[in-house]
N, CA, C and O of each residue as an XYZ file, in Angstrom:
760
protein
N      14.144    -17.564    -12.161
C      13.317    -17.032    -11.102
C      12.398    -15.964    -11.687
O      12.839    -15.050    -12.384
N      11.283    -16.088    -11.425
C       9.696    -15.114    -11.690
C      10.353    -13.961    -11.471
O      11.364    -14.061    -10.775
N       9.982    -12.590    -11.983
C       9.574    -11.133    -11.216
C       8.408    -11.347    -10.288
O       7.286    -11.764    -10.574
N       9.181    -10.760     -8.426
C       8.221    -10.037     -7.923
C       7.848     -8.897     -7.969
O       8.510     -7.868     -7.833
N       5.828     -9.148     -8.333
C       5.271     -7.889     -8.486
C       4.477     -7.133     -7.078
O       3.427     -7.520     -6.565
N       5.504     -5.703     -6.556
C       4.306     -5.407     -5.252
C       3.662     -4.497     -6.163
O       4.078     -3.959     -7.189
N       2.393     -4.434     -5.478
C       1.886     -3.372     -6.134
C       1.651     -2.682     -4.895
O       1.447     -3.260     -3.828
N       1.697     -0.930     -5.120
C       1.722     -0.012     -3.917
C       0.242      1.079     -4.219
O      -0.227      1.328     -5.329
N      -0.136      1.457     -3.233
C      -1.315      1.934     -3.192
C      -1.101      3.155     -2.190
O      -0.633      2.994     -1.063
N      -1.628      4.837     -2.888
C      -0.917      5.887     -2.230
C      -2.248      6.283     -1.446
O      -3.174      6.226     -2.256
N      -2.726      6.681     -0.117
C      -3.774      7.291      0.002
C      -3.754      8.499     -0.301
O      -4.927      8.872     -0.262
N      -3.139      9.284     -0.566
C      -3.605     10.998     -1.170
C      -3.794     10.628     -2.192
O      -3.355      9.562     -2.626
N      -4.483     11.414     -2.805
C      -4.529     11.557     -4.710
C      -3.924     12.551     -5.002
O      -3.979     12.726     -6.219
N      -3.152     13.590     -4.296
C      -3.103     14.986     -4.707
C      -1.370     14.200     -5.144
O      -0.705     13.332     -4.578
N      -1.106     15.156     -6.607
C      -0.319     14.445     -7.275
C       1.387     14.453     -6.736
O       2.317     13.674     -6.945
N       1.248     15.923     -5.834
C       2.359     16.590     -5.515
C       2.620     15.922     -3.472
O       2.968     16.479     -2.431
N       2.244     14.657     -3.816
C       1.753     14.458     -2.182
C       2.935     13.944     -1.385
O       3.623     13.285     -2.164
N       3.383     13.954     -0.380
C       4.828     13.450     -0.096
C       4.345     11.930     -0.154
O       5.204     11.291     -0.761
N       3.339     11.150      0.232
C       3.197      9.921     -0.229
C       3.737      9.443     -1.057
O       4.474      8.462     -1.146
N       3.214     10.459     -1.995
C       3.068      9.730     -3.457
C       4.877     10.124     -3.803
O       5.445      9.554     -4.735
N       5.510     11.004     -3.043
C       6.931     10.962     -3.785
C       7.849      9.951     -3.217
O       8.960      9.543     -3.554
N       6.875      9.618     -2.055
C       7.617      8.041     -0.972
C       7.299      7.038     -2.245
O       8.039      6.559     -3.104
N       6.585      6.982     -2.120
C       5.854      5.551     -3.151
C       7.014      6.011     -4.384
O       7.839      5.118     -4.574
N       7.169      6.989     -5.064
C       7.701      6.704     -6.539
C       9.483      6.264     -6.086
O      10.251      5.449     -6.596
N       9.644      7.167     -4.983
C      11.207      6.744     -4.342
C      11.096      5.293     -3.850
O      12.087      4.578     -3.995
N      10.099      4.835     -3.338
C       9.963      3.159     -3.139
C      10.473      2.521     -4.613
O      11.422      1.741     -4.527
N       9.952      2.770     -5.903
C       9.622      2.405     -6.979
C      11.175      2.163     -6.931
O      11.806      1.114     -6.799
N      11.607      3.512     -7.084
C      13.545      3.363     -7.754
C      14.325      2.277     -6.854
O      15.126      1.463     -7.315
N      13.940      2.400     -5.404
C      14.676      1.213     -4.720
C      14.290     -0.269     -4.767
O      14.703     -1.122     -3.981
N      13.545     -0.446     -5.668
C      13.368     -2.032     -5.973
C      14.463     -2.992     -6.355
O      14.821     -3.084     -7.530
N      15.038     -3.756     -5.330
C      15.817     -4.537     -6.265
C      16.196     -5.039     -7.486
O      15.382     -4.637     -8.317
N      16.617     -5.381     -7.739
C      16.615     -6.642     -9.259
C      15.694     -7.589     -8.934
O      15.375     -8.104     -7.862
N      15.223     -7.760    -10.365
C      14.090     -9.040    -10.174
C      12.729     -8.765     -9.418
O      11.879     -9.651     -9.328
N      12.520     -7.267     -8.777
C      11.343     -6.768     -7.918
C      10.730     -6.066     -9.017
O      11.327     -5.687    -10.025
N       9.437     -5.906     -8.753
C       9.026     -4.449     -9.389
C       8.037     -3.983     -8.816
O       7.285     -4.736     -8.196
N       7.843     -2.829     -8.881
C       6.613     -2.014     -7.508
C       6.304     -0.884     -8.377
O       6.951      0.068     -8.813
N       5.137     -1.289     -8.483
C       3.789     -0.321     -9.455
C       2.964      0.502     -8.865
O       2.125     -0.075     -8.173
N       2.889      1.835     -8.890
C       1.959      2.305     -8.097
C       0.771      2.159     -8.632
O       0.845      2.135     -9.860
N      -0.458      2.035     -8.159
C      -1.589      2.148     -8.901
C      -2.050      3.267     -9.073
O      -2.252      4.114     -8.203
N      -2.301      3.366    -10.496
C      -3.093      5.200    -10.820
C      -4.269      5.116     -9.996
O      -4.356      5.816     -8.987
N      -5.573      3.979    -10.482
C      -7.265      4.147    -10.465
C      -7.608      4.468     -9.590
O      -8.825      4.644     -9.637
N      -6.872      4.837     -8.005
C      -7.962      4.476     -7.008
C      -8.821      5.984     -7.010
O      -9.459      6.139     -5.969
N      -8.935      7.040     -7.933
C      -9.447      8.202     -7.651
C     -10.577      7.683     -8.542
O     -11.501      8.459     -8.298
N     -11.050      6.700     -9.535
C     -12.401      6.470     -9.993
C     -12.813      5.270     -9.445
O     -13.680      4.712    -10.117
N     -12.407      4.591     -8.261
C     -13.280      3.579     -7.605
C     -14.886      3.963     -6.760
O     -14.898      4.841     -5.898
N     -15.654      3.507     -6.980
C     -16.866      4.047     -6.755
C     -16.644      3.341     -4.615
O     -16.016      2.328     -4.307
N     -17.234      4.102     -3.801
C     -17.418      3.725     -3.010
C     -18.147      2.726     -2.832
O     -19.217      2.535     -3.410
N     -17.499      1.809     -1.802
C     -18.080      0.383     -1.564
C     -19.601      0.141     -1.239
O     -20.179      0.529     -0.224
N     -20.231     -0.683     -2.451
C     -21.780     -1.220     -1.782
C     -22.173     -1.939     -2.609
O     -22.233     -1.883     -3.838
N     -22.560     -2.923     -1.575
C     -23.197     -3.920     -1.707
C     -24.223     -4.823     -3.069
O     -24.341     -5.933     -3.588
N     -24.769     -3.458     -3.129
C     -25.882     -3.170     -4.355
C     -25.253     -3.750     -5.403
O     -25.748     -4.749     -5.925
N     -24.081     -3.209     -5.853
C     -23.246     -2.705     -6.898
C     -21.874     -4.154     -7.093
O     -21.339     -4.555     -8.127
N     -21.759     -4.421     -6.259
C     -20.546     -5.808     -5.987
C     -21.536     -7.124     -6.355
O     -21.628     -7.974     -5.469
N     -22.233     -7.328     -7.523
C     -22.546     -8.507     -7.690
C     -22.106     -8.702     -9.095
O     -21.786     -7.746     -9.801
N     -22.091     -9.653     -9.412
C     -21.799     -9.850    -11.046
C     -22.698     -9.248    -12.005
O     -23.901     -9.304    -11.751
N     -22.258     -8.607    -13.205
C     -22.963     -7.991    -13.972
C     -22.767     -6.682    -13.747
O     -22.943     -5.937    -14.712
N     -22.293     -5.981    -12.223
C     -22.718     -4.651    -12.019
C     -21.523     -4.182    -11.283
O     -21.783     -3.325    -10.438
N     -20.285     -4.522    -11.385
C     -19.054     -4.401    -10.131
C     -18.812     -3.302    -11.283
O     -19.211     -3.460    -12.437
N     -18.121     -2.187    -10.839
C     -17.618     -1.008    -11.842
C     -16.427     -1.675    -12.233
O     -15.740     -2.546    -11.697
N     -16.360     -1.086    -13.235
C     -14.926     -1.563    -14.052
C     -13.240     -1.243    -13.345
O     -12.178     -1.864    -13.380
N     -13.703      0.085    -12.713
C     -12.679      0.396    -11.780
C     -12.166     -0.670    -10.242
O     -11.073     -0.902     -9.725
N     -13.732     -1.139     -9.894
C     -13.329     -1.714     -8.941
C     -12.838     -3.339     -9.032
O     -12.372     -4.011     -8.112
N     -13.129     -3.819    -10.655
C     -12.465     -5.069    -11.285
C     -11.263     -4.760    -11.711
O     -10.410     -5.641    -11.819
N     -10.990     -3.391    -12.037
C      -9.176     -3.341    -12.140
C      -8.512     -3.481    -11.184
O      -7.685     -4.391    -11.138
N      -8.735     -2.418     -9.924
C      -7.933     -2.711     -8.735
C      -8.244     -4.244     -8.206
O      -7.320     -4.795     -7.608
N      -9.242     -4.832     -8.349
C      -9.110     -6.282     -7.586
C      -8.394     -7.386     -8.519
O      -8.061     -8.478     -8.059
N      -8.165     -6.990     -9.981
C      -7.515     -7.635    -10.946
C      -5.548     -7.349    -10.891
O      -4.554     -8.017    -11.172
N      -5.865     -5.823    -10.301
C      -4.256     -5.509    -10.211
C      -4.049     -6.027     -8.544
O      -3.013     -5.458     -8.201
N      -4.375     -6.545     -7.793
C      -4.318     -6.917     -6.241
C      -3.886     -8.549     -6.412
O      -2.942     -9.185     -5.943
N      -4.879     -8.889     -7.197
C      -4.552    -10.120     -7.339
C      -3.267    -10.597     -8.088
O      -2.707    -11.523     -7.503
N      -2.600    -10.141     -9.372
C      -1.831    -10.400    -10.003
C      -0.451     -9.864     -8.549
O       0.435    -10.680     -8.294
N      -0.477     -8.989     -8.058
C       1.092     -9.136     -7.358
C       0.637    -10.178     -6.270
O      -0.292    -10.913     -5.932
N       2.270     -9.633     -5.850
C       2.163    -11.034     -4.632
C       2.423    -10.398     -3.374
O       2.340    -11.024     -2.317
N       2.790     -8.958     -3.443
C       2.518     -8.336     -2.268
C       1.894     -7.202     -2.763
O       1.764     -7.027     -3.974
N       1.230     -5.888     -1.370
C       0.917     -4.815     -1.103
C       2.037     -3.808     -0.627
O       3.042     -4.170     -0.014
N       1.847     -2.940     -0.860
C       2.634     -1.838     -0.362
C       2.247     -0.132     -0.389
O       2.486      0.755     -1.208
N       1.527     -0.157      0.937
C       0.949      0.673      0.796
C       1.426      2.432      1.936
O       2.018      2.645      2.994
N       0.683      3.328      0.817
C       1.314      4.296      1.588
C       0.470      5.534      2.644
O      -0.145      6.522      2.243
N       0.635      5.192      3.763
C      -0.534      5.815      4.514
C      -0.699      7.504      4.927
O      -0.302      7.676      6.079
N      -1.033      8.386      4.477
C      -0.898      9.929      5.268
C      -2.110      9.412      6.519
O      -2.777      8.378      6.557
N      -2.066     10.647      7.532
C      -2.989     10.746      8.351
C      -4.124     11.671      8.453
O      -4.104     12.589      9.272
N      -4.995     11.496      7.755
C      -6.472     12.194      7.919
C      -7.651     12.026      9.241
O      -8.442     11.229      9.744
N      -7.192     13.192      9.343
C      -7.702     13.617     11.065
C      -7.894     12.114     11.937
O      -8.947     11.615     12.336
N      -6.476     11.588     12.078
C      -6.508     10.607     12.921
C      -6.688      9.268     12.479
O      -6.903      8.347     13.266
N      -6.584      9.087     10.893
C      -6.959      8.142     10.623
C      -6.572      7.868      9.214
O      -6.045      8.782      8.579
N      -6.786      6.645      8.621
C      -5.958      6.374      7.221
C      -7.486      7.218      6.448
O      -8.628      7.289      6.902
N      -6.965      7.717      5.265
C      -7.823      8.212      4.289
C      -8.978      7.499      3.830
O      -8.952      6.298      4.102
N     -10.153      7.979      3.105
C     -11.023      7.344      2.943
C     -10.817      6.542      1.610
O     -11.310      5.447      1.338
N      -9.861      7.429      0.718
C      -9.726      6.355     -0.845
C      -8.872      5.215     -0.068
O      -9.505      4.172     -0.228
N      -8.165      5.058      0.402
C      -7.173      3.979      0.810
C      -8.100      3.204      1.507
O      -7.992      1.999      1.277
N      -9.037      3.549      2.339
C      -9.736      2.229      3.134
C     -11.322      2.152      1.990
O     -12.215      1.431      2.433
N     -11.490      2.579      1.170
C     -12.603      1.725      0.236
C     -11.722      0.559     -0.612
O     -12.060     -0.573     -0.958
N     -10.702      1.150     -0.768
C      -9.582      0.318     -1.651
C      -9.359     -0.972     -1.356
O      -9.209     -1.935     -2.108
N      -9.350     -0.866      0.247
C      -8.737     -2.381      0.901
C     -10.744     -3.240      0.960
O     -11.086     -4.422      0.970
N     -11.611     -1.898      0.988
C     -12.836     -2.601      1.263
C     -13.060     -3.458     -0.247
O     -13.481     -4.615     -0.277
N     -12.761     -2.800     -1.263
C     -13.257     -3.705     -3.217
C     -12.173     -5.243     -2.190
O     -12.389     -6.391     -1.803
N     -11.087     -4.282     -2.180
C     -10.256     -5.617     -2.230
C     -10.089     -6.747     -0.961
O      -9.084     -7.417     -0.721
N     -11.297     -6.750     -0.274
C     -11.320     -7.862      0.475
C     -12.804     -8.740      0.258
O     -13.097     -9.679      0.998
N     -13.651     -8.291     -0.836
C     -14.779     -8.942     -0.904
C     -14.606     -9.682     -2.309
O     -13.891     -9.017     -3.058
N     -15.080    -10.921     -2.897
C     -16.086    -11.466     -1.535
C     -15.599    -11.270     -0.452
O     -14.397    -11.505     -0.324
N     -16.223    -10.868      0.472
C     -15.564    -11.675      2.349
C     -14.633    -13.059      2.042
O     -15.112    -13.930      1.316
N     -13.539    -13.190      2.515
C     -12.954    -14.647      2.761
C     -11.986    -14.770      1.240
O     -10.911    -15.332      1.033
N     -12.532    -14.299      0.695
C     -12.193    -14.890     -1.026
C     -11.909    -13.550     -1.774
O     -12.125    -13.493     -2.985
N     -11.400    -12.404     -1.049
C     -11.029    -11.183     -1.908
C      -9.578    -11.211     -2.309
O      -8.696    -11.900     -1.797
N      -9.489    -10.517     -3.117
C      -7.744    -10.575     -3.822
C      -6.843    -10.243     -2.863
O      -5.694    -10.221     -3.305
N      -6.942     -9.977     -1.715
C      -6.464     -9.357     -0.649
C      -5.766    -10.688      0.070
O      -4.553    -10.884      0.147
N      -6.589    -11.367      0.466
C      -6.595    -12.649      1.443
C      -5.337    -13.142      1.054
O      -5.010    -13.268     -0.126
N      -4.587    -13.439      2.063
C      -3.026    -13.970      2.459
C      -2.414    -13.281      1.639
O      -1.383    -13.801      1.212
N      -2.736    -12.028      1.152
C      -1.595    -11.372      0.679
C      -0.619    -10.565      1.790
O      -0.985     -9.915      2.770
N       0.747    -10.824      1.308
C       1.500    -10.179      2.195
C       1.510     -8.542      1.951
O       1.882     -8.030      0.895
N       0.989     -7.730      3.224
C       0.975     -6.339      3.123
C       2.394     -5.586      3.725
O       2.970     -6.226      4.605
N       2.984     -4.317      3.332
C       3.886     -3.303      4.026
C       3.152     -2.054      4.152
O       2.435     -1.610      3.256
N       3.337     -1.507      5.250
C       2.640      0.121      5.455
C       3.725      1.246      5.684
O       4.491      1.106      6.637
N       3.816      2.134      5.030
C       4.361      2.828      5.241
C       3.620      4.154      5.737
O       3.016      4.725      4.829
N       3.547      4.720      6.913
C       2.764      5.968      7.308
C       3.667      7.441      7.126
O       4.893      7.342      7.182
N       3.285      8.278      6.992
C       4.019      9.892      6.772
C       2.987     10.547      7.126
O       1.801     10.304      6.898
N       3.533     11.510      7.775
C       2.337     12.719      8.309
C       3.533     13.732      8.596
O       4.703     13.648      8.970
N       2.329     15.077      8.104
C       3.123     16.542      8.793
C       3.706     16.560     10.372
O       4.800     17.024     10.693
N       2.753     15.967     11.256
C       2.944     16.119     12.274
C       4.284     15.204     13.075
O       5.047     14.357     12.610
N       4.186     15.728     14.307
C       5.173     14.485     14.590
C       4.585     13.093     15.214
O       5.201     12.525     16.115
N       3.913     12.807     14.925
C       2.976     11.269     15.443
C       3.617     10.601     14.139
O       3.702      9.377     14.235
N       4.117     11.182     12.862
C       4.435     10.087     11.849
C       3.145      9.304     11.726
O       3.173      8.075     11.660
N       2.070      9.958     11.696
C       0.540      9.051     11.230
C       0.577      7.746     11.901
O       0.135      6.712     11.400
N       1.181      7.850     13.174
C       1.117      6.409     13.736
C      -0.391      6.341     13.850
O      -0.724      5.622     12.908
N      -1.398      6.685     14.461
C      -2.900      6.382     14.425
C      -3.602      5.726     13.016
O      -4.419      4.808     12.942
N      -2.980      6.539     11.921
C      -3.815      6.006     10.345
C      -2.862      4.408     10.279
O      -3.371      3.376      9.841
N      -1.875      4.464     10.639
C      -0.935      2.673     10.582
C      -1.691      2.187     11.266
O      -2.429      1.353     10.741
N      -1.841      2.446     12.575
C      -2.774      1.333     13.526
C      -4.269      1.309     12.784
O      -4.808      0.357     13.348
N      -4.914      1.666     12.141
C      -5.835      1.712     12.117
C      -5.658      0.697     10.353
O      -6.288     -0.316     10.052
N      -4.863      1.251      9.702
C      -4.668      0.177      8.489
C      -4.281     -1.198      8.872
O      -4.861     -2.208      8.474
N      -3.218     -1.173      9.707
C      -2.891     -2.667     10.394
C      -4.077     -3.147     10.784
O      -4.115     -4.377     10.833
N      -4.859     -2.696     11.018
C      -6.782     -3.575     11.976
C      -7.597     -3.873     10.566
O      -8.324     -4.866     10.549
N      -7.493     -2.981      9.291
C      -8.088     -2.767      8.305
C      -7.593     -3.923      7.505
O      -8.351     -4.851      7.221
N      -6.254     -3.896      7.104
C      -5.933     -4.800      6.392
C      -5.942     -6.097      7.044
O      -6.187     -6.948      6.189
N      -5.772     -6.636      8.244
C      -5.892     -7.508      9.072
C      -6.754     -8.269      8.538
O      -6.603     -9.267      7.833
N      -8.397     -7.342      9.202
C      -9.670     -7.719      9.113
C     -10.302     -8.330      7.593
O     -11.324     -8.980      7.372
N      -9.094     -7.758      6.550
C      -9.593     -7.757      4.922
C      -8.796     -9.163      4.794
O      -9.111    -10.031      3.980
N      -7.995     -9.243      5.477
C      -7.204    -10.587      5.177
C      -6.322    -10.649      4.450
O      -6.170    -11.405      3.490
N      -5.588     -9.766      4.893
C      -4.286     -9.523      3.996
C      -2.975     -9.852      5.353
O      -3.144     -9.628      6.552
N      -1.987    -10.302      4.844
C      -1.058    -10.730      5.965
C      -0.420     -9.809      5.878
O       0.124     -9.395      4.853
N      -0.368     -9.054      7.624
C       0.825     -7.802      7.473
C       1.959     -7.777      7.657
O       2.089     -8.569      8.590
N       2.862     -7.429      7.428
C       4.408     -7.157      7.333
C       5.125     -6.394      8.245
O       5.761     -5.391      7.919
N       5.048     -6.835      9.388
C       5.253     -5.746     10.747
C       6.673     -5.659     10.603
O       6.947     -4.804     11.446
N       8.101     -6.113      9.895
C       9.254     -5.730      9.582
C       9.113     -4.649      8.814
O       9.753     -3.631      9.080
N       8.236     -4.708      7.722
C       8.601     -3.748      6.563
C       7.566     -2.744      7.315
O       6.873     -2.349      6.377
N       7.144     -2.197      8.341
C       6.661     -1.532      8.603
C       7.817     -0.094      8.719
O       8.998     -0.218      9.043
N       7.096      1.330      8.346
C       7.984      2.104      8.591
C       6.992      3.410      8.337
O       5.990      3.460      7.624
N       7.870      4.932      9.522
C       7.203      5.768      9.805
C       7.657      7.003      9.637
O       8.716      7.280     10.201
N       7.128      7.811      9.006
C       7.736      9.397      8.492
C       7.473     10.409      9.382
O       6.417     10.928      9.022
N       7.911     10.959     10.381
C       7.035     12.374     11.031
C       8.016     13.560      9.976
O       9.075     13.649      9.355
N       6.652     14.393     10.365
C       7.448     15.814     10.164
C       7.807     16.112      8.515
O       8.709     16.891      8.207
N       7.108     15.498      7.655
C       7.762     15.003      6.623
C       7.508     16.663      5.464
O       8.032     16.783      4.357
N       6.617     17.707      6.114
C       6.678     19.241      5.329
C       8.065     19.709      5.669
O       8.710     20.296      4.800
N       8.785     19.416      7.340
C      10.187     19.977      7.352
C      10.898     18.878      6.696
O      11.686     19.462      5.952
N      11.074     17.580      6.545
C      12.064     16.506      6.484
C      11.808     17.164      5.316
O      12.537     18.111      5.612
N      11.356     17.493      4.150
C      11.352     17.053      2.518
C      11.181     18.391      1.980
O      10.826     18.668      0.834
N      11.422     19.064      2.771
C      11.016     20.401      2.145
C      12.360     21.267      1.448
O      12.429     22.471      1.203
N      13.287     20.297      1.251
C      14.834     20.922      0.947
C      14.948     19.686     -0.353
O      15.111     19.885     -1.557
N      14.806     18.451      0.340
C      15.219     17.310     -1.029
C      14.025     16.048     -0.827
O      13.529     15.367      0.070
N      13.973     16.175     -1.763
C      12.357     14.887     -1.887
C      12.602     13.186     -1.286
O      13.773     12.887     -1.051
N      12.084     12.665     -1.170
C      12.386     11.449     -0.662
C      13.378     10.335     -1.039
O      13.995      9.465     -0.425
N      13.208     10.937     -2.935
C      14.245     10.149     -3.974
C      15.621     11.482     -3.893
O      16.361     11.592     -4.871
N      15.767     12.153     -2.992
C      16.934     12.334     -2.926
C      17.558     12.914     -1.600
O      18.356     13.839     -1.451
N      16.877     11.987     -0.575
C      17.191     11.635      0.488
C      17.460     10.496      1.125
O      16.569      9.674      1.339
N      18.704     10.313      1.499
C      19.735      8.675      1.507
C      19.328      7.899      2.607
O      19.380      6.686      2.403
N      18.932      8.264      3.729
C      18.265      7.921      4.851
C      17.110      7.397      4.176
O      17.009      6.174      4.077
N      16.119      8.237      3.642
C      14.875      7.791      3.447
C      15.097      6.645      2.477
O      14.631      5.541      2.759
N      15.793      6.835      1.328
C      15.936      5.923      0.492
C      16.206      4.393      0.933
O      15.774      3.306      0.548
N      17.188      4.843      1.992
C      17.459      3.261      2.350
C      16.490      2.736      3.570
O      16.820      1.616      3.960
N      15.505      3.236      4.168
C      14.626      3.190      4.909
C      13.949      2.233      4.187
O      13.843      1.075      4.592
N      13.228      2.839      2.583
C      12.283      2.245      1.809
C      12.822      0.838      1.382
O      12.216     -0.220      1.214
N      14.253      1.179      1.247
C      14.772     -0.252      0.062
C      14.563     -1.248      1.487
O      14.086     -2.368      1.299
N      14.895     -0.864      2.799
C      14.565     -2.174      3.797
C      13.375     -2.552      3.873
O      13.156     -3.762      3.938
N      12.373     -1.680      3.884
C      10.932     -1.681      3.919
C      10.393     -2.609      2.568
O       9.479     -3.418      2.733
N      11.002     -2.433      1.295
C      10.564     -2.846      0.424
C      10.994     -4.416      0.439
O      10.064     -5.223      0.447
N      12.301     -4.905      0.444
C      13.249     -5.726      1.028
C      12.361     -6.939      2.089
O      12.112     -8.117      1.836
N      12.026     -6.132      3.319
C      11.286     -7.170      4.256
C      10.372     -7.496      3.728
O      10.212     -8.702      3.918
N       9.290     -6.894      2.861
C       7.988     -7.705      1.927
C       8.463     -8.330      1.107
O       8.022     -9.428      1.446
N       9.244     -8.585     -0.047
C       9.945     -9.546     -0.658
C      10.450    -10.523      0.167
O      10.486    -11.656     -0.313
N      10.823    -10.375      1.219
C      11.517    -12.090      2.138
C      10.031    -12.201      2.246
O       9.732    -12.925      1.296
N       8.926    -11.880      2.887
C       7.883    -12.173      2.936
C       7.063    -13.043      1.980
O       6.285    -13.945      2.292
N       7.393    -12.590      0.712
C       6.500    -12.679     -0.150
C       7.228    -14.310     -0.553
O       6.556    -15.277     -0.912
N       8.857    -14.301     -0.372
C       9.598    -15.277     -0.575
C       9.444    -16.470      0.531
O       9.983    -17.575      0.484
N       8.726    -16.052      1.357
C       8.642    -17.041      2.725
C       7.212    -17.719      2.257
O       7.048    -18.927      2.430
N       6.250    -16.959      1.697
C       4.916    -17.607      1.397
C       5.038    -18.323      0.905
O       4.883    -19.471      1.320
N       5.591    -17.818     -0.937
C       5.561    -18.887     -1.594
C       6.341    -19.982     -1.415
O       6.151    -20.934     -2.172
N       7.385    -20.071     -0.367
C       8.140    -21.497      0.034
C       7.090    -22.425      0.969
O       7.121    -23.654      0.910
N       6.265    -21.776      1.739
C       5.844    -22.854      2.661
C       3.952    -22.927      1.919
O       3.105    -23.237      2.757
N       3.421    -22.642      0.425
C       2.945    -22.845      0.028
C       3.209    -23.663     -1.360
O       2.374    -24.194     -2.092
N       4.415    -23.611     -1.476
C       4.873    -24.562     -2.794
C       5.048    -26.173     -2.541
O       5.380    -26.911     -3.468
């Protein structure tokens, strides 16, 4: 049996971000036989246009992330909430990676969202708004492996996500339901 590869995508860049310590605690709960990569690049992807997305002229950054999108077989992505909404690096990210239109590395890929926010909404608004995003990009979403953090400056402010047992096993289900996913595609596409 192959390694499944998700690859996970953090919207903060800031290095110390509770995202980003969800995403690396995602990383450790990977099964056997899984593996889940965060992607470094998305802080040198040039914002999406048109101009620039033709052959000859796509930035090199935005041929890595659509080169690293394409090689896994799922998404796994990690959402904070910026004033009501998923971040702007995270939604140019899904924009490289759904063009062409119809034919982006994105298309029938199976997606997971994971949202975290300070507040107590748990960034439900930036999820709904990635669920419409990734939808629209053509990525298939993962409404099992869906999962939601509130409060996460008090939740984590004693032990980080990788050493919190709740959270941990939150992620390994979260991570878990995109693998049956990813295992359901490739059965009724083989």
């Amino acid at each position: 049996m192959s390694q499944t590869r998700i690859l996970a995508l953090v919207g903060s860049l800031r290095a110390a971000s509770h995202n980003r310590k969800l995403a690396e605690a995602a990383v450790a709960t990977a099964p056997e036989g899984v593996s889940v990569e965060i992607y470094e690049g998305l802080r040198d992807i040039p914002f999406y246009d048109e101009d620039i997305d033709v052959p000859g002229s796509v930035p090199a950054a935005a041929t890595a992330l659509r080169d690293a999108v394409a090689a896994a077989d799922g998404l796994l992505l990690f959402v904070p909430e910026y004033n009501g909404s998923l971040p702007a690096v995270l939604k140019n990210a899904l924009d490289w990676a759904s063009r062409p239109y119809g034919q982006g590395p994105i298309k029938g890929k199976p997606v997971a969202i994971v949202s975290a926010s300070i507040s107590s909404n748990a960034a439900k608004w930036a999820h709904g708004d990635t669920v419409k995003v990734v939808g629209v990009a053509g990525g298939e979403v993962v409404e099992p492996a869906h999962l939601h953090f509130a409060t996460i400056g008090q939740r984590f402010a004693e032990a980080t996500p990788a050493e919190d047992a709740e959270a941990l096993t939150q992620l390994a289900s979260s991570v878990g339901e995109l693998v049956r996913a990813v295992a359901d595609k490739a059965t009724v596409t083989a």
